[in-house]
One Martini backbone bead per residue (centre of mass of N, CA, C, O) as a GRO file, in nm:
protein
  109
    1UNK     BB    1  -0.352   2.521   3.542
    2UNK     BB    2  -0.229   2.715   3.296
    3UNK     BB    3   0.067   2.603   3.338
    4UNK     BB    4   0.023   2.319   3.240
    5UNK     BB    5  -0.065   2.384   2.991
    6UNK     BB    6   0.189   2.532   2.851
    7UNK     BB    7   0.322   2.333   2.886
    8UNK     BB    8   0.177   2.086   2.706
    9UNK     BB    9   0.241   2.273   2.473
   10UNK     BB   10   0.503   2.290   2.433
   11UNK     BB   11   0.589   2.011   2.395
   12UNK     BB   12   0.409   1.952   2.151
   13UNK     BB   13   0.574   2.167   1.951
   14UNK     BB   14   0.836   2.048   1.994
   15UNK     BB   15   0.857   1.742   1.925
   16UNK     BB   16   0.879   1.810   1.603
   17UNK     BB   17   1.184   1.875   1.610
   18UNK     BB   18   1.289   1.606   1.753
   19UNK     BB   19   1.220   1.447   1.506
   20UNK     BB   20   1.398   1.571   1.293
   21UNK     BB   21   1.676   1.599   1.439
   22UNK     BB   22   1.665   1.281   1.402
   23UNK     BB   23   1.678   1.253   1.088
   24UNK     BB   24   1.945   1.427   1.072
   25UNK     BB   25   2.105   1.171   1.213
   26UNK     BB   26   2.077   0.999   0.960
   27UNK     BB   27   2.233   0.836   0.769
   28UNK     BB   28   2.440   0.955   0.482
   29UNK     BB   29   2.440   0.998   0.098
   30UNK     BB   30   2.608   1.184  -0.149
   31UNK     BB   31   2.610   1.211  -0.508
   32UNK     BB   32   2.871   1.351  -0.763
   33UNK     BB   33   2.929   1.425  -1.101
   34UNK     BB   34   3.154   1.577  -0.960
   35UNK     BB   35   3.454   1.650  -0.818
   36UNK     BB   36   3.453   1.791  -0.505
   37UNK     BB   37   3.137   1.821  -0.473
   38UNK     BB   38   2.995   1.860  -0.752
   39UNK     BB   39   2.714   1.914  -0.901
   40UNK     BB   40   2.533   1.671  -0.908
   41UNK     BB   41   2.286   1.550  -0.653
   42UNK     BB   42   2.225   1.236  -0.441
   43UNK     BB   43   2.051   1.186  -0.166
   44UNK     BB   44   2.019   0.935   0.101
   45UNK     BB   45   1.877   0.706   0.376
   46UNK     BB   46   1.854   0.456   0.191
   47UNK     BB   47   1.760   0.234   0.031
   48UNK     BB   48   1.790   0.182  -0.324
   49UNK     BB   49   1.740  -0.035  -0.596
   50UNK     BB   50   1.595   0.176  -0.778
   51UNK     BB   51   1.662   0.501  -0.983
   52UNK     BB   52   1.606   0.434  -1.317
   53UNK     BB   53   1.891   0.547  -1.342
   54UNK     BB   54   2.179   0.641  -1.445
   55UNK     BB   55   2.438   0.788  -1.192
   56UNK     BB   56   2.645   1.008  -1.193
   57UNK     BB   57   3.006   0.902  -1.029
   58UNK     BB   58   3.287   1.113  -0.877
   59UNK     BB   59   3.139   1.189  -0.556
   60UNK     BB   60   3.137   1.121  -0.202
   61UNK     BB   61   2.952   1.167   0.129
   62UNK     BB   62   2.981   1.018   0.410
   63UNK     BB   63   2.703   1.010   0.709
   64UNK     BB   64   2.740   0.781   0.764
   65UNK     BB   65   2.837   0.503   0.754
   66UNK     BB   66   2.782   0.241   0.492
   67UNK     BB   67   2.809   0.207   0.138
   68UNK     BB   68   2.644   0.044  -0.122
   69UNK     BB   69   2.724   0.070  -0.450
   70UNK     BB   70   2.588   0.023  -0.839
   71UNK     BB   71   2.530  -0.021  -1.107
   72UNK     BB   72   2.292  -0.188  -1.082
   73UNK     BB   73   2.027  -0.314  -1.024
   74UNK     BB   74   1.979  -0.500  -0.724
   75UNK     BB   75   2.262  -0.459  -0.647
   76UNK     BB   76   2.472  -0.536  -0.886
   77UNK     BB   77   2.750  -0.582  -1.039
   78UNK     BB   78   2.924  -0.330  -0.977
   79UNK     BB   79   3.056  -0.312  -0.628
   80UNK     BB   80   3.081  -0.023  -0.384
   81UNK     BB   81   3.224   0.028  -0.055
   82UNK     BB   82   3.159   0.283   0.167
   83UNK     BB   83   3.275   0.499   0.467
   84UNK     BB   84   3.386   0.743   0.303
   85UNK     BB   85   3.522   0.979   0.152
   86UNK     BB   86   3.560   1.124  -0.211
   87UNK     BB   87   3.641   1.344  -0.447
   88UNK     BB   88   3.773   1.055  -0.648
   89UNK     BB   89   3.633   0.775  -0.776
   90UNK     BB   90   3.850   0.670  -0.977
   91UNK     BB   91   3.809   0.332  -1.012
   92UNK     BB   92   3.504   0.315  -0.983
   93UNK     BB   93   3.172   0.354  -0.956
   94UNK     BB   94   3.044   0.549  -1.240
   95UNK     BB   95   2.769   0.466  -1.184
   96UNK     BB   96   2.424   0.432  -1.053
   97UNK     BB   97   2.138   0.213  -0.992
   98UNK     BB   98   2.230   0.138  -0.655
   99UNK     BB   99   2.180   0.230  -0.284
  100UNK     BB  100   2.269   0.076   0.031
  101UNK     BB  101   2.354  -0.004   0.329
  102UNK     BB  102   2.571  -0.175   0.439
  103UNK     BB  103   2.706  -0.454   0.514
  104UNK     BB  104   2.889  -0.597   0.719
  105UNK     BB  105   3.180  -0.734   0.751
  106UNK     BB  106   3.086  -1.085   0.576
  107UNK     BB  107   2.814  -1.003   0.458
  108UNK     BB  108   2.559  -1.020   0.326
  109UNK     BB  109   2.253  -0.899   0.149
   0.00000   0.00000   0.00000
């Protein structure tokens, strides 16, 4: 009997640890205020509609999935969709106002 309850601890404490585990393996975007992935950065795993203020955006890090960067809130203005990393964003949206996963090439969000 006191075997089964050892499992049974042990199980519970792995748990969260699965649980983490399984967070840090969710898409995520890093972008950073400097070229080669430098300076103040801020990573999401999720949509962001307002950010709050514009956030500058010189290079971006993209760990899974594709991500659509927008200069204004909700969504709007100059929008670049990312698939993959850049270390030197120049020539698109240098500002980020909102951001969230991209939807499939061809369906709006």
């Amino acid at each position: 009997m006191r075997f089964v309850w050892l499992v049974g601890t042990a199980a519970a404490l792995l748990a969260p640890a699965a649980i983490v585990g399984a967070q840090n393996n969710a898409p995520q975007v890093s972008i950073y205020g400097q070229r080669n992935y430098q300076g103040p950065a801020l990573t999401v795993t999720d949509a962001r509609p307002d950010l709050g203020q514009a956030v500058p955006m010189r290079s971006i890090r993209v760990n899974g999935g594709a991500w659509q960067v927008c200069e204004r809130a909700n969504f709007t203005g100059s929008c670049t969709r990312f698939s993959s990393s850049d270390t030197d964003v120049r020539g698109t949206v240098r500002q980020v106002r909102s951001i969230r996963p991209a939807p499939p090439i061809g369906e709006r969000g």
